[in-house]
VEXTORVO-22618 format. One line per field, with one value per residue: residue in three letters; residue number from 0; x, y, z of N, C-alpha, C in turn. Coordinates in nm, 2 decimals, decimal comma. Last residue first. Layout:
BEGIN
type <- c(ala/...)
seq <- c(NUM/...)
nu <- c(X/...)
nv <- c(Y/...)
nw <- c(Z/...)
cau <- c(X/...)
cav <- c(Y/...)
caw <- c(Z/...)
cu <- c(X/...)
cv <- c(Y/...)
cw <- c(Z/...)
# end
This chain:
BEGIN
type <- c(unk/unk/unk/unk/unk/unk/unk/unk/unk/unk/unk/unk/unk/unk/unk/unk/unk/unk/unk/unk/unk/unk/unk/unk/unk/unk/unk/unk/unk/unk/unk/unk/unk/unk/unk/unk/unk/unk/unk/unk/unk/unk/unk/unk/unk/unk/unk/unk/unk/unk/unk/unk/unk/unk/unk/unk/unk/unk/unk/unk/unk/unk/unk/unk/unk/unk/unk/unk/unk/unk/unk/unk/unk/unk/unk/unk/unk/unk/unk/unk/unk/unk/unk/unk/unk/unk/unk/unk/unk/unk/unk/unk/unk/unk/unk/unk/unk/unk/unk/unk/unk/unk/unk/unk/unk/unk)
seq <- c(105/104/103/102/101/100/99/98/97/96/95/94/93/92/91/90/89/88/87/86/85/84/83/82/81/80/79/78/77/76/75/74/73/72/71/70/69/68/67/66/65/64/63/62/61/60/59/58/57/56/55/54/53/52/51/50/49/48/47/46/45/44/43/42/41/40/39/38/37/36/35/34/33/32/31/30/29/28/27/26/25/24/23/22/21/20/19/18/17/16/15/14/13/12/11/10/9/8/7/6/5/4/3/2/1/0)
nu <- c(-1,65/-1,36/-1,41/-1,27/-1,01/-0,70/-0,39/-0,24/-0,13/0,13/0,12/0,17/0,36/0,39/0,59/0,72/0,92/0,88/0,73/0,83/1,03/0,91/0,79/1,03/1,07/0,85/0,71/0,29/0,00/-0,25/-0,60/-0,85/-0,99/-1,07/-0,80/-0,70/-0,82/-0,61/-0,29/-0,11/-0,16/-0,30/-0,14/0,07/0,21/0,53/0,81/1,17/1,40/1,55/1,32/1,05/0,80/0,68/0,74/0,66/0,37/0,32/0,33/0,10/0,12/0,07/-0,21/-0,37/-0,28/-0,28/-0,60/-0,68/-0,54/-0,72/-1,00/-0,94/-0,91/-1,08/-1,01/-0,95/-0,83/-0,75/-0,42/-0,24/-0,09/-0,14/-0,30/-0,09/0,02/-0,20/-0,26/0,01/-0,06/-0,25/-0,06/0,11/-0,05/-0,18/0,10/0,12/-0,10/-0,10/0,17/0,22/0,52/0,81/1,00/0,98/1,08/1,19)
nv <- c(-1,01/-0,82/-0,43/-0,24/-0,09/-0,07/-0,01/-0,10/0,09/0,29/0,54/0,76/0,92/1,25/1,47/1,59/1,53/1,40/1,20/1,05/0,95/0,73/0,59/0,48/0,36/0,18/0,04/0,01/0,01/0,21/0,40/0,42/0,20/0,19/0,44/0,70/0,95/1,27/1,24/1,10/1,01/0,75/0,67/0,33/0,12/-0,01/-0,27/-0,26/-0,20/-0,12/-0,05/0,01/-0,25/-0,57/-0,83/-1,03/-1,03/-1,14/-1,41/-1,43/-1,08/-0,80/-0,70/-0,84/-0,83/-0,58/-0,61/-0,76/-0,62/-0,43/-0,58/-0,66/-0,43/-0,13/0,18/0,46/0,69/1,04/1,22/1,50/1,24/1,04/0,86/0,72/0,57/0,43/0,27/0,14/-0,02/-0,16/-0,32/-0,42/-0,58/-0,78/-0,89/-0,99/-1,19/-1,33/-1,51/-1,52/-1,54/-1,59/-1,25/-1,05/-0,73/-0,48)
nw <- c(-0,77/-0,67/-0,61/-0,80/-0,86/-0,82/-1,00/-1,20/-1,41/-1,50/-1,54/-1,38/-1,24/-1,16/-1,03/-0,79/-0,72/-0,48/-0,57/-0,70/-0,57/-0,42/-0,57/-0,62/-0,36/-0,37/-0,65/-0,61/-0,63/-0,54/-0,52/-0,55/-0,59/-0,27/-0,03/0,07/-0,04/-0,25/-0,35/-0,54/-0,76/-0,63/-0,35/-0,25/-0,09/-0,20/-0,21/-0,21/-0,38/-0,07/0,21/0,23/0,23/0,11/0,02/0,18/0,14/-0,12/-0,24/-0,45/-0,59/-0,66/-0,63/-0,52/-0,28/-0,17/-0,23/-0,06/0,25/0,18/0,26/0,50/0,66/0,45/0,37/0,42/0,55/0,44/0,58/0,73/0,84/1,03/0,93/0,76/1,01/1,07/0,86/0,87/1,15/1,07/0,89/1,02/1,21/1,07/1,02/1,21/1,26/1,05/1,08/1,46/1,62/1,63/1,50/1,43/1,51/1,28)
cau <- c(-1,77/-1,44/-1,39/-1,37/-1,11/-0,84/-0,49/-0,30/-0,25/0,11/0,15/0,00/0,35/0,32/0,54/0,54/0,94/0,96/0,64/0,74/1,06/0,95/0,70/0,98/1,18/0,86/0,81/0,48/0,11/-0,19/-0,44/-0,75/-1,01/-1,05/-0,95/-0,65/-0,80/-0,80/-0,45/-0,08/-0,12/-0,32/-0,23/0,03/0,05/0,39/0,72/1,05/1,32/1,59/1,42/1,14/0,93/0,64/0,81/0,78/0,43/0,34/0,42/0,08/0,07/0,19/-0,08/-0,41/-0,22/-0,18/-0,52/-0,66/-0,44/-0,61/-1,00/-0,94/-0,82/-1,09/-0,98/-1,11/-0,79/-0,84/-0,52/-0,38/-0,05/-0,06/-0,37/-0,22/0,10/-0,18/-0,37/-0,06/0,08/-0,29/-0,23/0,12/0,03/-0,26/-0,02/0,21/-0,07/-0,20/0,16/0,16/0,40/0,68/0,99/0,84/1,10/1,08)
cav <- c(-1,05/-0,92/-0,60/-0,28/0,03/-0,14/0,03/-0,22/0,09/0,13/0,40/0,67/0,81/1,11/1,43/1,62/1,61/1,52/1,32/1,12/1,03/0,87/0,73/0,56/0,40/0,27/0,07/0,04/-0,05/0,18/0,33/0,54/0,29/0,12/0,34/0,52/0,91/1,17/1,32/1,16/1,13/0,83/0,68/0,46/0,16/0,08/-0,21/-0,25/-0,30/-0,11/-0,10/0,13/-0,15/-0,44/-0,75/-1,03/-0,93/-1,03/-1,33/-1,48/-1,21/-0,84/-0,66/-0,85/-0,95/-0,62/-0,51/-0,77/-0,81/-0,38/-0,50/-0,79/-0,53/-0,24/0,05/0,35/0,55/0,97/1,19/1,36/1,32/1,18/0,99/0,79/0,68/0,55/0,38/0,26/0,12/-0,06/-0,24/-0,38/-0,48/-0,66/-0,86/-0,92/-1,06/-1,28/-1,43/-1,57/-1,43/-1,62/-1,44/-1,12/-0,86/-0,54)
caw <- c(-0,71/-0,77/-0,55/-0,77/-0,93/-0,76/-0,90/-1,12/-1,39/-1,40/-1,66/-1,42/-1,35/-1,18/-1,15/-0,86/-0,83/-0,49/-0,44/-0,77/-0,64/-0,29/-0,52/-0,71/-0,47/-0,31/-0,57/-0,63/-0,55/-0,67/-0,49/-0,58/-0,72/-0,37/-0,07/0,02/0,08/-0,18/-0,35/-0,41/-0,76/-0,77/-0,43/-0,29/-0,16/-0,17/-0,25/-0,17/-0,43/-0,19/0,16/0,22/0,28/0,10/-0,06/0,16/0,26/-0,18/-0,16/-0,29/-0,58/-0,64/-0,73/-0,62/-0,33/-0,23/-0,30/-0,14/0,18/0,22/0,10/0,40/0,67/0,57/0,33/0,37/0,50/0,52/0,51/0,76/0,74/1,07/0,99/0,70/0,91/1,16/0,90/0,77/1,07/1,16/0,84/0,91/1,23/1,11/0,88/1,16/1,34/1,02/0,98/1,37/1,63/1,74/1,58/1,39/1,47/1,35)
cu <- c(-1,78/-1,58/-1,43/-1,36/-1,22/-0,91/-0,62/-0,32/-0,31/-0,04/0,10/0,01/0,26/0,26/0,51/0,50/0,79/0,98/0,73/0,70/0,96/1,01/0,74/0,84/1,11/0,98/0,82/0,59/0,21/-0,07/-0,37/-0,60/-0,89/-1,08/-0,99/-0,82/-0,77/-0,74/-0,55/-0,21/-0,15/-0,30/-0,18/-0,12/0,06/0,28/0,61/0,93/1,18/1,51/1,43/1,25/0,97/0,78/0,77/0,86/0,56/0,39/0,43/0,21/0,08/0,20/0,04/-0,23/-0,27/-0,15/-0,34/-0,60/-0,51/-0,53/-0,79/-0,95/-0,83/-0,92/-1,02/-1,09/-0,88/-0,79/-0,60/-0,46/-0,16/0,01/-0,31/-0,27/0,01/-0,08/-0,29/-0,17/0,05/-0,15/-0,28/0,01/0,09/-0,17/-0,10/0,16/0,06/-0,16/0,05/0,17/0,36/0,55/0,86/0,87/0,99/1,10)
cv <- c(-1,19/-0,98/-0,69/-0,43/-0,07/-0,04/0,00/-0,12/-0,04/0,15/0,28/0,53/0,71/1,00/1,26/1,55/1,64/1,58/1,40/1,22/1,11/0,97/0,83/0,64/0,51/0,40/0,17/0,03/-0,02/0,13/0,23/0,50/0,39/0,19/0,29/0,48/0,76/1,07/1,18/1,24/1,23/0,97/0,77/0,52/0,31/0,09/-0,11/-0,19/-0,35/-0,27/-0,12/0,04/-0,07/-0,36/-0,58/-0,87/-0,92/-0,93/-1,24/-1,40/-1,29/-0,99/-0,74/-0,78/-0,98/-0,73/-0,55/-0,71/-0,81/-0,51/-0,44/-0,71/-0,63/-0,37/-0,08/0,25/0,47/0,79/1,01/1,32/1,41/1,28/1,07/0,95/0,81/0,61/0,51/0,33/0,19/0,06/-0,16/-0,25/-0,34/-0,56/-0,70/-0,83/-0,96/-1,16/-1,31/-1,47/-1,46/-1,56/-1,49/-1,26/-0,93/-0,69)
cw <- c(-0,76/-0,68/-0,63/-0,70/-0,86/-0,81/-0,91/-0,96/-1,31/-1,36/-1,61/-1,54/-1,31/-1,24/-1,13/-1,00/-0,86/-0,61/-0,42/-0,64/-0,69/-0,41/-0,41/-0,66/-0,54/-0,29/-0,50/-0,56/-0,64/-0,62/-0,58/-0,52/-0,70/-0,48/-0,24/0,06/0,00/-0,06/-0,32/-0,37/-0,63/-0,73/-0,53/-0,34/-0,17/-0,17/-0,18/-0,18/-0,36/-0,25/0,02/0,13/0,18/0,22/0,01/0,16/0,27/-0,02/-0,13/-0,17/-0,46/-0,63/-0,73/-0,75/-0,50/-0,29/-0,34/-0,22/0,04/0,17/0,07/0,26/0,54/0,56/0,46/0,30/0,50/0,49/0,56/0,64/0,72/0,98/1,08/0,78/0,85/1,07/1,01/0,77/0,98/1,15/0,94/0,83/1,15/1,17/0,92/1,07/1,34/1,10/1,00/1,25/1,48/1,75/1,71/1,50/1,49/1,37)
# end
């Protein structure tokens, strides 16, 4: 993808309208707004955190808890993407990493 000349934010929202449409050709539901979606990842990963997200080796995910329900706060969970393309082929699901959103700070 190439980004040259085209502000952070509308990369950003590119980014976030891609996963809603990934989402609803699987179909599952996506209840996350634009600003609950940058926090999430920025809550996991920190200010860099658009660097890091892809497929590519050491790229990170939003996933959810055991692949079930709709992305939305409480049921997602950021990772490598390495490792949830393993857990969705063996069915086994490592809940160890617990920096999935359970609540917006207030």
């Amino acid at each position: 993808m190439a980004y040259a000349g085209r502000s952070p934010q509308s990369v950003l929202k590119q980014r976030y309208f891609s996963q809603i449409s990934d989402a609803r050709r699987r179909p599952v539901t996506f209840n996350l707004t634009f600003e609950q979606w940058v926090w999430v990842w920025e809550r996991a990963l920190g200010p860099d955190w658009a660097r890091m997200i892809g497929n590519q080796r050491g790229g990170y995910c939003m996933a959810r808890f055991g692949d079930r329900g709709g992305y939305e706060l409480g049921n997602v969970v950021i990772k490598l993407s390495a490792e949830n393309r393993s857990e969705g082929k063996t069915g086994r699901y490592n809940f160890s990493e617990l920096n999935g959103i359970l609540s917006l700070p207030t």
